[in-house]
BAKOLLUM-11722 format. One record per residue (C-alpha): residue in three letters; residue number from 1; x negated, y negated, z; chain. Coordinates in Angstrom, 1 decimal. Layout:
residues N
{type ALA; seq NUM; east X; north Y; up Z; mol A}
...
//
This chain:
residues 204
{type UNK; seq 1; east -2.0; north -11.3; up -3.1; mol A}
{type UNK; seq 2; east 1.0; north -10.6; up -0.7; mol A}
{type UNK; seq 3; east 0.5; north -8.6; up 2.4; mol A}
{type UNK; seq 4; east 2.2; north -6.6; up 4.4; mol A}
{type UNK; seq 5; east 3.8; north -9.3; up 6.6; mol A}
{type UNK; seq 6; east 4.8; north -11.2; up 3.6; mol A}
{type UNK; seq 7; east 7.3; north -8.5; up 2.7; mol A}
{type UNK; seq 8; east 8.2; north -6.6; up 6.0; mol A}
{type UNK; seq 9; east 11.2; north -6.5; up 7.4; mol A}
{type UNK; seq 10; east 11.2; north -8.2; up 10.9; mol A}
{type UNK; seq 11; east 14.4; north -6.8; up 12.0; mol A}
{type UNK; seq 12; east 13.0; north -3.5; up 13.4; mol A}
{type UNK; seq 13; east 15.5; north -1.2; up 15.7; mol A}
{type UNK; seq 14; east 13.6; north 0.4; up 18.4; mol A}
{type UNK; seq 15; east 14.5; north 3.7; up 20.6; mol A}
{type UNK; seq 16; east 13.3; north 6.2; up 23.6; mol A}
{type UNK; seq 17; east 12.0; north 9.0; up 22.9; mol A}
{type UNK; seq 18; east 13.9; north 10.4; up 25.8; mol A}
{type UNK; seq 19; east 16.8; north 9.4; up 23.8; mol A}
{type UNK; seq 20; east 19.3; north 11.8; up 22.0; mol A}
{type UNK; seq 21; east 19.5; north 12.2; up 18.1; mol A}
{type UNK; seq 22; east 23.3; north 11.0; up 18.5; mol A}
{type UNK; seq 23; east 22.1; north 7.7; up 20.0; mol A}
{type UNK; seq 24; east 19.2; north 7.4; up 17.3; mol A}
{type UNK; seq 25; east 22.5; north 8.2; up 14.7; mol A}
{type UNK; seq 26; east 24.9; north 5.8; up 16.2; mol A}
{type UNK; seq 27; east 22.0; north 3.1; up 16.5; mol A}
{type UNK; seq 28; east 20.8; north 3.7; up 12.5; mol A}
{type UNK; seq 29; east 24.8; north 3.6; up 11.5; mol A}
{type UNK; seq 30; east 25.6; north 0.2; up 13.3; mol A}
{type UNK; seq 31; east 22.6; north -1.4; up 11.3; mol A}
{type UNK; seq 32; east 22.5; north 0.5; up 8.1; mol A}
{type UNK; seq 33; east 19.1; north 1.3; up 9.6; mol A}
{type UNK; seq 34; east 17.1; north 4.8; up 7.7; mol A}
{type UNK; seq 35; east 14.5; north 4.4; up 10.3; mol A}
{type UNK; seq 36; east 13.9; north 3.7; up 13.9; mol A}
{type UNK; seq 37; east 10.6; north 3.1; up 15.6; mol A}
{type UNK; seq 38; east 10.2; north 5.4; up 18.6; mol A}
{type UNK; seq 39; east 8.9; north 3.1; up 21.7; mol A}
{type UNK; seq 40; east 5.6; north 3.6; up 23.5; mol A}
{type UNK; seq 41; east 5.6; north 5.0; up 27.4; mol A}
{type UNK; seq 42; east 2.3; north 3.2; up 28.1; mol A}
{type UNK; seq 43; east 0.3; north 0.6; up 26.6; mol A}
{type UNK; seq 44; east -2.4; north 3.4; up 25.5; mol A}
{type UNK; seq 45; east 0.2; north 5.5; up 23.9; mol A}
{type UNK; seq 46; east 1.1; north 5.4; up 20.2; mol A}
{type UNK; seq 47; east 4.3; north 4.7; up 18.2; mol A}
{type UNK; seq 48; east 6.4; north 7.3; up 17.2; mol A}
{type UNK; seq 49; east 9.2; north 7.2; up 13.7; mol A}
{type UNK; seq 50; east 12.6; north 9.1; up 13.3; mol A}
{type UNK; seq 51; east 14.0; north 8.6; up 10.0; mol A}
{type UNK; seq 52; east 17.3; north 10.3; up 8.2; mol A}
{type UNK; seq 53; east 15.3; north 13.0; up 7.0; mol A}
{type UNK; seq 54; east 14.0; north 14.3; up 10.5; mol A}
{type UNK; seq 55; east 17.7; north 14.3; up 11.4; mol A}
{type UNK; seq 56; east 19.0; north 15.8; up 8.6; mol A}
{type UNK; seq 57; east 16.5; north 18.5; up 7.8; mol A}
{type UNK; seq 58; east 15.4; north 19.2; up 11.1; mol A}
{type UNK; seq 59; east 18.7; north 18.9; up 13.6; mol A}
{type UNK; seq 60; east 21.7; north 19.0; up 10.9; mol A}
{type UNK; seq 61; east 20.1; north 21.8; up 8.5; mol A}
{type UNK; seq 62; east 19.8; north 23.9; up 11.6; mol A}
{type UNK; seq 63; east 23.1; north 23.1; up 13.0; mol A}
{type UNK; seq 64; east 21.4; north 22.0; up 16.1; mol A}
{type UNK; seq 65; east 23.4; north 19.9; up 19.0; mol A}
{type UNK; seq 66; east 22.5; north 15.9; up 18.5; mol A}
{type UNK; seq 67; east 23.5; north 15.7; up 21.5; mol A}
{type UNK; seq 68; east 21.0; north 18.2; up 22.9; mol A}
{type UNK; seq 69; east 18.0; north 17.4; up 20.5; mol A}
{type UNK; seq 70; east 15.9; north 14.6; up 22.0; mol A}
{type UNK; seq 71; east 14.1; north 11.9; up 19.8; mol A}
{type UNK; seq 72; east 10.9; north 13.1; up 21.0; mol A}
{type UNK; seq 73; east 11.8; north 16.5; up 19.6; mol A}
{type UNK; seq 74; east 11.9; north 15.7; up 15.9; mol A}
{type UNK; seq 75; east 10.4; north 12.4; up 15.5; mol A}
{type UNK; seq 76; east 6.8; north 11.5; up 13.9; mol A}
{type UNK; seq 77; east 4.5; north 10.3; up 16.4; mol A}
{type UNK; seq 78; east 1.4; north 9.0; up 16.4; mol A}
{type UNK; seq 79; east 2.9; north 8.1; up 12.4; mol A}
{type UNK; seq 80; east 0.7; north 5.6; up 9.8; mol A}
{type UNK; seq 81; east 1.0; north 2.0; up 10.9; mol A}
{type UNK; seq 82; east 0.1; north -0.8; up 8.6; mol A}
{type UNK; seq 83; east -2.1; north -3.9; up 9.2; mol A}
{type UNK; seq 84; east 0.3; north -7.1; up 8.8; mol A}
{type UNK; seq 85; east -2.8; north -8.5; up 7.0; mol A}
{type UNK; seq 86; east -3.0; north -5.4; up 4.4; mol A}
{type UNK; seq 87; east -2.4; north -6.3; up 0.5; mol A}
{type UNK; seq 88; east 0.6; north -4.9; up -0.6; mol A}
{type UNK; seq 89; east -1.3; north -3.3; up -3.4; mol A}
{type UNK; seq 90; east -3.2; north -1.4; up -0.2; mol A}
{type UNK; seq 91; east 0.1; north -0.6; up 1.4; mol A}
{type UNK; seq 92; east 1.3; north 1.3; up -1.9; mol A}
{type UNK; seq 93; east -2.2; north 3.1; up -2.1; mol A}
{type UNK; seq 94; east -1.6; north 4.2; up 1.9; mol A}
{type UNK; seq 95; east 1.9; north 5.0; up 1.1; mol A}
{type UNK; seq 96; east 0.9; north 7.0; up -2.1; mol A}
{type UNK; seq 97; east -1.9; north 9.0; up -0.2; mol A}
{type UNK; seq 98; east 0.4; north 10.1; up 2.7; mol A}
{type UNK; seq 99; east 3.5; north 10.1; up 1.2; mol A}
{type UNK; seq 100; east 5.1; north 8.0; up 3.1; mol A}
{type UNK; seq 101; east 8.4; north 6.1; up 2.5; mol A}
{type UNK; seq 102; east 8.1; north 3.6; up 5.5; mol A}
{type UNK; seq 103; east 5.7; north 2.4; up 7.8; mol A}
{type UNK; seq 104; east 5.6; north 0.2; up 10.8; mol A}
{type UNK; seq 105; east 3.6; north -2.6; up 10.6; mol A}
{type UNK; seq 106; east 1.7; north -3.5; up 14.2; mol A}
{type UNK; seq 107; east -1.0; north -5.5; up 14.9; mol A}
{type UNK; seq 108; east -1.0; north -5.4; up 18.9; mol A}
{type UNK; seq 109; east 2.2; north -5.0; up 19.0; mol A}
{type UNK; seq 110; east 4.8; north -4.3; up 16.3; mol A}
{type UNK; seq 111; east 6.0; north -6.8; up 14.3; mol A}
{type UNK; seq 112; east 7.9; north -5.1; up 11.6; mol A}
{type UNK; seq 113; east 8.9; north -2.3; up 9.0; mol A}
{type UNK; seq 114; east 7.7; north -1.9; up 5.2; mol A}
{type UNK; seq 115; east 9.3; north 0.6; up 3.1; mol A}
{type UNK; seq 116; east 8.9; north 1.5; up -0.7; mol A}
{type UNK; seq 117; east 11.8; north -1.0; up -1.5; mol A}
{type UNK; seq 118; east 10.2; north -4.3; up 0.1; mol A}
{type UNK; seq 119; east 7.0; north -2.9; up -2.1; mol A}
{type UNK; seq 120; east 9.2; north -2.6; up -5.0; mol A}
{type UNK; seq 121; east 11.1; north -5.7; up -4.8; mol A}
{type UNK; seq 122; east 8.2; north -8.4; up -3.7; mol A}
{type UNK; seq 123; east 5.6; north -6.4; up -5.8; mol A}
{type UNK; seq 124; east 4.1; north -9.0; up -7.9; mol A}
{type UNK; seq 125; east 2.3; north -6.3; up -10.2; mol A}
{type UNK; seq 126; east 5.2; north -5.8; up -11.6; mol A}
{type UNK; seq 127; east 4.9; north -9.5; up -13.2; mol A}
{type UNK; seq 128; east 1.1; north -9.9; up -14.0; mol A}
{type UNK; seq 129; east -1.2; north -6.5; up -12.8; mol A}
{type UNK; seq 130; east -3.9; north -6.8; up -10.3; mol A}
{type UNK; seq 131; east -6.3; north -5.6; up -13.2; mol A}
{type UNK; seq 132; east -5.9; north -8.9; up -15.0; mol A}
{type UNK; seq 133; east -6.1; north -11.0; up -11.3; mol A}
{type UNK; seq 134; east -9.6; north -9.2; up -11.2; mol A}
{type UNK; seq 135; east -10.4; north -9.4; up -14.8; mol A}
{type UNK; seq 136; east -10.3; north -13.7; up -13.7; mol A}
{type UNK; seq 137; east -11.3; north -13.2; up -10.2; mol A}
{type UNK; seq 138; east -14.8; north -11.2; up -12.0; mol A}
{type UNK; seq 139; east -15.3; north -14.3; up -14.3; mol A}
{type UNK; seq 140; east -15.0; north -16.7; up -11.7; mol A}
{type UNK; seq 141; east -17.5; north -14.9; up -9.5; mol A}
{type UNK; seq 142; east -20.0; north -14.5; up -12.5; mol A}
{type UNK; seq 143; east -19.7; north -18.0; up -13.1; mol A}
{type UNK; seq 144; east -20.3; north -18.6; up -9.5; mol A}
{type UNK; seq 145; east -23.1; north -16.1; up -8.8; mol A}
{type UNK; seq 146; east -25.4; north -17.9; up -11.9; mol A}
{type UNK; seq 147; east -24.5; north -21.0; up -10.3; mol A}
{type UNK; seq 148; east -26.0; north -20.2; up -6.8; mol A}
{type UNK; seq 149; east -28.9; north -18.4; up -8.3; mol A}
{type UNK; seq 150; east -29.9; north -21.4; up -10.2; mol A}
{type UNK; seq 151; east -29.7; north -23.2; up -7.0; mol A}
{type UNK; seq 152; east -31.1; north -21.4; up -4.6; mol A}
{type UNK; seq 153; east -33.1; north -19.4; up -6.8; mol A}
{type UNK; seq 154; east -33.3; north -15.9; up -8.2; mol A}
{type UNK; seq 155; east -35.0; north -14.1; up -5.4; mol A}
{type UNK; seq 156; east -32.9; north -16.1; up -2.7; mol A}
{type UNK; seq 157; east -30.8; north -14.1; up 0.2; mol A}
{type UNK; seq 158; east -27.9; north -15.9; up -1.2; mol A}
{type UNK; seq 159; east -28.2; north -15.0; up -4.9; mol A}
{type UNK; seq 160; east -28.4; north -11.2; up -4.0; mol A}
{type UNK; seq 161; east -24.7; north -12.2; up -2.0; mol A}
{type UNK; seq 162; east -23.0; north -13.3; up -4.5; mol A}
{type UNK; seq 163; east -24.3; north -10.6; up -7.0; mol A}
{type UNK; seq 164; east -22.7; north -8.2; up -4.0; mol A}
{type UNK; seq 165; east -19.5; north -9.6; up -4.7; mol A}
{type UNK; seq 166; east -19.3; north -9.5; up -8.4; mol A}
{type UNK; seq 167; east -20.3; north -5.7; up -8.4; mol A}
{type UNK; seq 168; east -17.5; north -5.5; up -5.7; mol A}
{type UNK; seq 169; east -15.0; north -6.4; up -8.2; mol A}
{type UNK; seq 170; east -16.4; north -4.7; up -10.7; mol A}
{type UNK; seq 171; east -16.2; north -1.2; up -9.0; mol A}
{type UNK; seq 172; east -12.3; north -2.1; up -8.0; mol A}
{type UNK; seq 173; east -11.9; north -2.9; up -11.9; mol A}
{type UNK; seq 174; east -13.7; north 0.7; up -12.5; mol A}
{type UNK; seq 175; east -11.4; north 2.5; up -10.2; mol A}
{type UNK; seq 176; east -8.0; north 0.6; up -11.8; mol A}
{type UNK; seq 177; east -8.9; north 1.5; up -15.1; mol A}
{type UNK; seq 178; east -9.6; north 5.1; up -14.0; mol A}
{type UNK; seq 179; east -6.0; north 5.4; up -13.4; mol A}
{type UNK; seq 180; east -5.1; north 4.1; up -17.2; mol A}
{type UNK; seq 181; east -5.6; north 5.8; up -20.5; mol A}
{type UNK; seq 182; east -9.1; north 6.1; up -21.6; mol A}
{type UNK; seq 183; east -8.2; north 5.7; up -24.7; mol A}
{type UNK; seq 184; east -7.7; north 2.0; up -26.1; mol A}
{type UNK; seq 185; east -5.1; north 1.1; up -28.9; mol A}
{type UNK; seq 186; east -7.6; north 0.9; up -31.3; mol A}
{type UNK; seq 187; east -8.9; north 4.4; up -30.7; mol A}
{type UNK; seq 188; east -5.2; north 5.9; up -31.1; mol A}
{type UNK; seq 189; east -5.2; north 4.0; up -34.6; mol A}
{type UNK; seq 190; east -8.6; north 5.8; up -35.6; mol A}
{type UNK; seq 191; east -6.7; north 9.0; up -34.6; mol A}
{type UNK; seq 192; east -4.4; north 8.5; up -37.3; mol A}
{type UNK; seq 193; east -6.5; north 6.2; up -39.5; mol A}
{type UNK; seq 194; east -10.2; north 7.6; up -39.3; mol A}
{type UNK; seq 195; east -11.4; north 5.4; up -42.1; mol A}
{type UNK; seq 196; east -10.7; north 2.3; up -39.8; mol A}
{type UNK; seq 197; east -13.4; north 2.9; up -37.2; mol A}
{type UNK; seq 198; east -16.0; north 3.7; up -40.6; mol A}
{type UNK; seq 199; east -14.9; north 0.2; up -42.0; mol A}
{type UNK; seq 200; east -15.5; north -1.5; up -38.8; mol A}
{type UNK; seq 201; east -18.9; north 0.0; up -38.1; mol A}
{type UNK; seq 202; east -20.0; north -1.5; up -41.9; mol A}
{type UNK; seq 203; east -18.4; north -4.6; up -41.1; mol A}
{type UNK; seq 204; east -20.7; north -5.3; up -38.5; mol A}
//
C-alpha cells in the first residue's frame, strides 16, 4: 500500500507566524502554493497552516488590511499532521473525518505536504480496491494460520497469533463492506424476478 511519503509533496513553503497575510500572499503566488506551513517558535511548540481559504474568508471577506493581519491571526495551529508512514487509504479516512483538504506530513520534523490531489492522483484504489487486496491478504493468512497450527499445534501461543491476524482482516473487510450496498446483484435481480431466488433454493 502507498503511504503518505510515497505521494507527498516534498516542496513545502514555510512562514512566521509573525509574518503578514501579504507576505504569506506574495510567498503562495511566486510558487503557485494553496498552502503554507506556519513555522514553530520552539521545539515543544506545534505547527500551524494558512491556506487560501483563511485569507479569503477570513481577511479579504472582511475587507481587512493584509498588511495589518498577521499569519498568526488567521492561521490553523496546532492543525492534523500526518505520519509519513500512514497508508494512503488512512490518510483519506483522516482527511474524510476532519475535513481536511491538506495536511503536513512530519515525523520529527516536517518533511512534506499531502493534499486531496496527491490522494487522487497516486491512489491505487482507483485501479484494484483495498477490499479485493484483503479479500487475498485473508486467504493468504488462513492458509498461513492452519499452517502454523499444524506445526506448532492447536493450543500453541503461536497458533492463537496468527488466528489474531486473520480476524484482524476480517473486521477491516466488515467495516469496507459496511460502506457498500448490502444488497448483492443477485438480490436486486430477485427484486424484479422473485421466482429466481425460489428456483435457486430447489436447485440446491
Amino acid at each position: 500500500m502507498l503511504t503518505a511519503a510515497d505521494v507527498m509533496t516534498k516542496d513545502v513553503a514555510m512562514i512566521r507566524g509573525s509574518a503578514t497575510v501579504k507576505e504569506a500572499v506574495d510567498l503562495m503566488k511566486a510558487r503557485d502554493w494553496r498552502a503554507l506551513i506556519v513555522d514553530r517558535r520552539h521545539e515543544q511548540d506545534a505547527y500551524g497552516m494558512i491556506t487560501e481559504s483563511d485569507i479569503v474568508y477570513k481577511v479579504i471577506a472582511y475587507s481587512k488590511d493584509p498588511n495589518k493581519v498577521r499569519v498568526y491571526e488567521i492561521m490553523t495551529k496546532p492543525c492534523v499532521v500526518v505520519n509519513p508512514e500512514l497508508g494512503l487509504e488512512y490518510v483519506a479516512r483522516l482527511f474524510a473525518d476532519h475535513n481536511l483538504r491538506r495536511a503536513p506530513v512530519i515525523s520529527g520534523e516536517l518533511l512534506g505536504i499531502i493534499s486531496l490531489t496527491d490522494i487522487l492522483a497516486r491512489s491505487s484504489s482507483l485501479e484494484k480496491p483495498r477490499s479485493i487486496l484483503l479479500e487475498q491478504e485473508l486467504q493468504d493468512e488462513i492458509r498461513k494460520a492452519r499452517l502454523v497450527c499444524a506445526d506448532k499445534g492447536i493450543n500453541s501461543p503461536e497458533c492463537a497469533a496468527a488466528w489474531d491476524v486473520v480476524e484482524e482482516i476480517q473486521a477491516e473487510i466488515a467495516h469496507q463492506r459496511a460502506e457498500k450496498p448490502l444488497k448483492s446483484a443477485f438480490e436486486e435481480y430477485c427484486d424484479e424476478y422473485p421466482e429466481a431466488d425460489e428456483a435457486r433454493l430447489y436447485d440446491v
